[in-house]
LOMARKOL-576472 format. One line per 4 residues: number of its first residue (from 1); their letters; for each residue x, y, z negated of C-alpha. Coordinates in pm, 1 decimal. Each point is the difference from the previous one (the first is absolute). Layout:
BEGIN
NUM	A	X/Y/Z; ...
END
This chain:
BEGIN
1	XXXX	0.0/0.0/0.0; 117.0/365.2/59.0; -67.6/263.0/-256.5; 54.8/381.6/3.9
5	XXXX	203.0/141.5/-346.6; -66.1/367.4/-50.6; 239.3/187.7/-234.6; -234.1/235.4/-175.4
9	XXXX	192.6/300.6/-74.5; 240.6/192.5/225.1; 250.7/44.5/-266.4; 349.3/-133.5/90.2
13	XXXX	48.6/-177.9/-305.3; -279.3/-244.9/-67.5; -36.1/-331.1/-222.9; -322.8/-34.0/229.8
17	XXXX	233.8/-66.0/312.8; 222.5/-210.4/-231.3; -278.3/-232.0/-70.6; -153.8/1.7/388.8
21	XXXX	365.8/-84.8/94.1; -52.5/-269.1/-250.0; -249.3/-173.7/156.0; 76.6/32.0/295.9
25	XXXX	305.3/-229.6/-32.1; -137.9/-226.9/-313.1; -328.0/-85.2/212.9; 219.3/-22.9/333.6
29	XXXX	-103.8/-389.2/-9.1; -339.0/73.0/37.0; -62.0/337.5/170.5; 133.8/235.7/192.6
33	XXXX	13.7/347.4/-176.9; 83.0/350.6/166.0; 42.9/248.5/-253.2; -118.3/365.7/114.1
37	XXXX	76.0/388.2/-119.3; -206.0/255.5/-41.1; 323.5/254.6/11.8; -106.1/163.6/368.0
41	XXXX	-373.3/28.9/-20.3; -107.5/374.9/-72.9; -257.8/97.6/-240.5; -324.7/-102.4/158.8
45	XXXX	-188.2/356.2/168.6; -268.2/10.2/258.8; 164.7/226.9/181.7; 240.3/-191.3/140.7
49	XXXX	-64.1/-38.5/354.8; 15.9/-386.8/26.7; 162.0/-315.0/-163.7; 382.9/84.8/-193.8
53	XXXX	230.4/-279.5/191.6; 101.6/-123.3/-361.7; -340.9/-61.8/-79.5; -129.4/-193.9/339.8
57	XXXX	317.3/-235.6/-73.8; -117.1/-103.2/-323.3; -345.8/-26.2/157.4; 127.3/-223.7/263.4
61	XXXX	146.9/-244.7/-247.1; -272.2/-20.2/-199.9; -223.6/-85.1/296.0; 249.9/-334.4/75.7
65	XXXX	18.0/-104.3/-357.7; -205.6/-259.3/-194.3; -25.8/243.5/-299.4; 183.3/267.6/-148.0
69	XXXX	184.5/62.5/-380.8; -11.3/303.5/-139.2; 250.0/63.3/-316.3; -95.2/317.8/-116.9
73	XXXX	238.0/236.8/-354.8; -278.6/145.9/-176.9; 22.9/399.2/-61.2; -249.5/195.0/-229.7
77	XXXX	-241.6/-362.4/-12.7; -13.2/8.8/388.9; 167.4/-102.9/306.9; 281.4/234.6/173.1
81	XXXX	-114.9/329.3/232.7; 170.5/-246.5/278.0; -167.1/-267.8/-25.4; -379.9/201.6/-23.2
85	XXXX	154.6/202.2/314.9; 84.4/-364.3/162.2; -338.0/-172.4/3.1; -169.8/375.8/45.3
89	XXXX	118.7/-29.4/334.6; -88.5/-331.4/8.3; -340.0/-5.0/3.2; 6.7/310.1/179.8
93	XXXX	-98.0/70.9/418.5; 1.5/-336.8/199.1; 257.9/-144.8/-300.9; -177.0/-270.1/-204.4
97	XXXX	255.2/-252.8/-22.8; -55.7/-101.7/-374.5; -432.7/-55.1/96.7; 4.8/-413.2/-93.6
101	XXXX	344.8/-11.5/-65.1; 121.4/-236.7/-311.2; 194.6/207.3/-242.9; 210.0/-84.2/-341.7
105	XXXX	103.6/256.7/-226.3; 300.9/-15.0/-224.8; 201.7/247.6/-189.6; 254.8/136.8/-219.6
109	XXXX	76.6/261.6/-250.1; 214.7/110.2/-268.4; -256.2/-39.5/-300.3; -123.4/-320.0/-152.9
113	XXXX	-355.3/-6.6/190.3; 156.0/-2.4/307.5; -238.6/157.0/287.9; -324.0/-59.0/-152.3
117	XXXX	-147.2/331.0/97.4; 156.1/48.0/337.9; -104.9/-327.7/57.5; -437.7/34.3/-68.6
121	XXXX	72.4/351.4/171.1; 177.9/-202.8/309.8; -328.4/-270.1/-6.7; -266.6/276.9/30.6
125	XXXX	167.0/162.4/272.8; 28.4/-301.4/256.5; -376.6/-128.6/-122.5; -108.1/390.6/142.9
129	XXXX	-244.1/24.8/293.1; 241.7/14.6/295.6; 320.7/-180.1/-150.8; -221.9/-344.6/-50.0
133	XXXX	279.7/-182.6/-109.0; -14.5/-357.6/-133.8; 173.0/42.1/-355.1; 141.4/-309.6/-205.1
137	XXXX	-232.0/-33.8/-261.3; 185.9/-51.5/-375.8; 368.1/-139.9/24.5; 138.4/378.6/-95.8
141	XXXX	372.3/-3.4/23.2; 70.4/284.4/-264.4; 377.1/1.6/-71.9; 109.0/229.7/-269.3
145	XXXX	327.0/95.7/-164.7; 126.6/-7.5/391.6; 386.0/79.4/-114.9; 27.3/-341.1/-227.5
149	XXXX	-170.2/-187.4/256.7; 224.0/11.8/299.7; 402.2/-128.3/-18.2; 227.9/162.5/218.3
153	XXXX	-73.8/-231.8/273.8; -301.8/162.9/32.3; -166.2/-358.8/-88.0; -286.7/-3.0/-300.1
157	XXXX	132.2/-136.5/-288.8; -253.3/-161.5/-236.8; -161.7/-346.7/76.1; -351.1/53.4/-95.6
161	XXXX	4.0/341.7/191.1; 117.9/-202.3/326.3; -241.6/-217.5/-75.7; -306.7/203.5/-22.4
165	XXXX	98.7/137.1/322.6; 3.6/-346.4/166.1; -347.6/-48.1/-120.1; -121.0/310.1/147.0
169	XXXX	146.8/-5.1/309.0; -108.2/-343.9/75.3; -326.5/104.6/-88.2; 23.7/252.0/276.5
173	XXXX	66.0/-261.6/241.8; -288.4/-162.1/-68.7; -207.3/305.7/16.1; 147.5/83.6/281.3
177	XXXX	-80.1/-288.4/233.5; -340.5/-94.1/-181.9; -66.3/374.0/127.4; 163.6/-41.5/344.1
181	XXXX	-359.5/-123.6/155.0; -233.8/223.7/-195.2; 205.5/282.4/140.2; -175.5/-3.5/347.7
185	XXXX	-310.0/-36.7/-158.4; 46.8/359.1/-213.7; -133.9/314.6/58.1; 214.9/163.6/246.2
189	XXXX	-64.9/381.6/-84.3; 224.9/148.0/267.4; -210.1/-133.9/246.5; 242.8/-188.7/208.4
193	XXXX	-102.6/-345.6/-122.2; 77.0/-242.6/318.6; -403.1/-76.2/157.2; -98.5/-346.6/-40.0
197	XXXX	-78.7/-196.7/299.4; -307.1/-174.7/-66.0; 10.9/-198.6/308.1; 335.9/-178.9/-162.0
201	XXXX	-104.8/-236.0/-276.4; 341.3/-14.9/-165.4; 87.4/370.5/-76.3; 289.9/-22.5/-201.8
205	XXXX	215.1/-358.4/-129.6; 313.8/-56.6/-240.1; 139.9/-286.8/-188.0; -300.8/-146.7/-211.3
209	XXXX	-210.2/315.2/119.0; -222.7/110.2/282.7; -318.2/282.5/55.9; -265.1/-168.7/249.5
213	XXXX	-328.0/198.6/128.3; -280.6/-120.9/-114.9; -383.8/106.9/57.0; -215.5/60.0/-312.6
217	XXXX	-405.7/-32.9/9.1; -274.6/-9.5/-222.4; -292.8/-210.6/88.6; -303.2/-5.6/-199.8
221	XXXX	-89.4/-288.1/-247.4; -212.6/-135.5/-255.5; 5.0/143.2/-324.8; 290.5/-220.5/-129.6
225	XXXX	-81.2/20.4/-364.5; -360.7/-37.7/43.2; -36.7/-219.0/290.1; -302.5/201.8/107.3
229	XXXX	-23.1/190.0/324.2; -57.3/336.9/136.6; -365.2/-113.4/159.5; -81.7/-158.5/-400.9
233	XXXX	112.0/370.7/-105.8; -261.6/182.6/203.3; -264.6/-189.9/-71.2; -66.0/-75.1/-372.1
237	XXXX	-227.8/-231.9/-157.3; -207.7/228.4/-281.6; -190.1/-135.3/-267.2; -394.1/96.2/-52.6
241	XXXX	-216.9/-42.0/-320.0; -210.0/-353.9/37.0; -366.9/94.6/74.5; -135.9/-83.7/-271.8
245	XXXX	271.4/148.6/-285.5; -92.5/199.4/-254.2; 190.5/293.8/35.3; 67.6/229.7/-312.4
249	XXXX	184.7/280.9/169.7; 164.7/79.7/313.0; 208.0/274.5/204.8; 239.8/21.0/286.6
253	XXXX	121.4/-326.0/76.5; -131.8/-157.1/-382.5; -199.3/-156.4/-158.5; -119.1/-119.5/-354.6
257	XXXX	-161.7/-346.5/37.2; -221.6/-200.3/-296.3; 150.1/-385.8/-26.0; -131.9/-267.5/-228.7
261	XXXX	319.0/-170.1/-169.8; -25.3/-332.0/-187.4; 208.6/-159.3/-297.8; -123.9/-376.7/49.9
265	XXXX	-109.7/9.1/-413.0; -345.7/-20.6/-102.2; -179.4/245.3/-99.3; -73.3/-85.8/-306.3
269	XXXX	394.0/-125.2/-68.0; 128.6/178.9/-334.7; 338.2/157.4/-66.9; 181.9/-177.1/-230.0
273	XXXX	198.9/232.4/-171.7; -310.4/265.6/-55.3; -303.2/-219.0/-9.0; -130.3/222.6/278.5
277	XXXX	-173.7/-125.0/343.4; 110.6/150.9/349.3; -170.4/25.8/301.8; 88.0/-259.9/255.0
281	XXXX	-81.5/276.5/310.7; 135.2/369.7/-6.6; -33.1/255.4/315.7; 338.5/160.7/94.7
285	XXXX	-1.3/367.7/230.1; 261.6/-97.4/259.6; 152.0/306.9/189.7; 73.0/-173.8/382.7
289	XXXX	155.3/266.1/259.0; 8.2/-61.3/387.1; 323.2/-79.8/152.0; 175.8/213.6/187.2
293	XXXX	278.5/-40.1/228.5; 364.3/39.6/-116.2; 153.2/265.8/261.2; 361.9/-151.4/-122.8
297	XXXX	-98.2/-378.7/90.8; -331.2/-26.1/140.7; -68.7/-208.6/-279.8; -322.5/40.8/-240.2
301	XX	-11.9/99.0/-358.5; -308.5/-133.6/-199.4
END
């Protein structure tokens, strides 16, 4: 795989480009890393009458890479002026070359937090409307007291710290191909998204992967939870009061109908426990309602 290192600050002393240089050769094994400055590109104004040279360059390389790595210092809890003037111009004009790109963020600093700040502020930039980039999720590579943590090989020094990076930049190998088919699928807000030919049933095929063109439809069924169907739904059976009821009340759609109820004791049976006879026949009021069609189902409710 191919990935795109960009040295966030434009200062010419950096631990940042000590730890993209890093990478570069510990990873060489399993990916190819250039490592880009930001020293050239000017401070990002709409008034400059078309694309700096410095900045199309890093465009173009961004364009042929599977991803791109962005180690970033942090100053004042934010990324540099250089780096904000780099992807301004970015996602600027015809220049979207970060829209549905993978990206992995690292950094280093002097303090003990390492680049916590610059690093959130870095995220919510390349998430914006018009960057669209595909940010590593977790694995934060925060590496603090950045003068211990180098020898003068330039080489990281501490196990667990090589370690952690290991695990996060294998992660982003895995996010980065698991991505690599979902990327011509994403919104393309530049508006220069290839057009799909629909008359091609294979539109796009890698190794384990392909898009095909396939025809959705709707026809219409039975109700699958009810079973019942649309003609049973317009034409509902409704219940009427028996000719000869008794009928105690009534309204819209209701009625209050006398039944005769029976225990199967005698009449003349006593209770037990009081001593006292019951009736073996009472008369119960019975409220019935007519059915009326469920608009969600076409089912009835009694």
């Amino acid at each position: 795989m191919k990935f795109v290192a960009i040295v966030g600050t434009n200062a010419s002393f950096s631990y940042n480009r000590k730890l993209l240089w890093y990478m570069k050769k510990h990873f060489n094994d399993k990916a190819q890393i250039e490592v880009l400055e930001i020293t050239d590109v000017p401070l990002f104004s709409e008034d400059i009458k078309g694309i700096p040279t410095r900045v199309a360059e890093i465009a173009s390389s961004i364009e042929g890479a599977d991803g791109v790595i962005f180690s970033t210092p942090e100053y004042d809890h934010s990324i540099t002026a250089g780096l904000k003037s780099l992807i301004e111009w970015l996602s600027w004009g015809s220049l979207h070359p970060l829209t549905n790109t993978p990206v992995m963020i690292v950094g280093v600093s002097l303090g003990n937090m390492g680049t916590v700040f610059a690093q959130e502020n870095l995220r919510q930039i390349l998430s914006s409307p018009g960057i669209d980039a595909f940010v590593l999720p977790s694995n934060q590579f925060l590496l603090g007291r950045a003068a211990q943590s180098f020898n003068e090989r330039d080489e990281l020094v501490e196990e667990r710290t090589i370690g952690w990076l290991e695990h996060c930049f294998d992660n982003f190998m895995i996010y980065t191909k698991t991505l690599k088919p979902m990327r011509a699928l994403a919104e393309d807000r530049t508006g220069n998204a290839e057009k799909k030919v629909h008359a091609v049933k294979i539109l796009e095929e890698g190794d384990g992967w392909w898009i095909e063109d396939t025809a959705l439809g709707f026809l219409p069924k039975d109700d699958a939870d009810t079973g019942s169907s649309k003609k049973e739904a317009e034409e509902p059976s409704v219940l009427q009061p028996a000719p000869d009821a008794k009928i105690l009340d009534g309204g819209d759609g209701w009625w209050i109908e006398e039944i005769s109820l029976s225990t199967g004791a005698s009449e003349s049976e006593s209770d037990s426990d009081t001593g006292a006879s019951k009736s073996a026949h009472g008369k119960v009021a019975v409220v019935v309602e007519k059915t009326q069609p469920d608009s969600s189902t076409g089912a009835s409710e009694h």
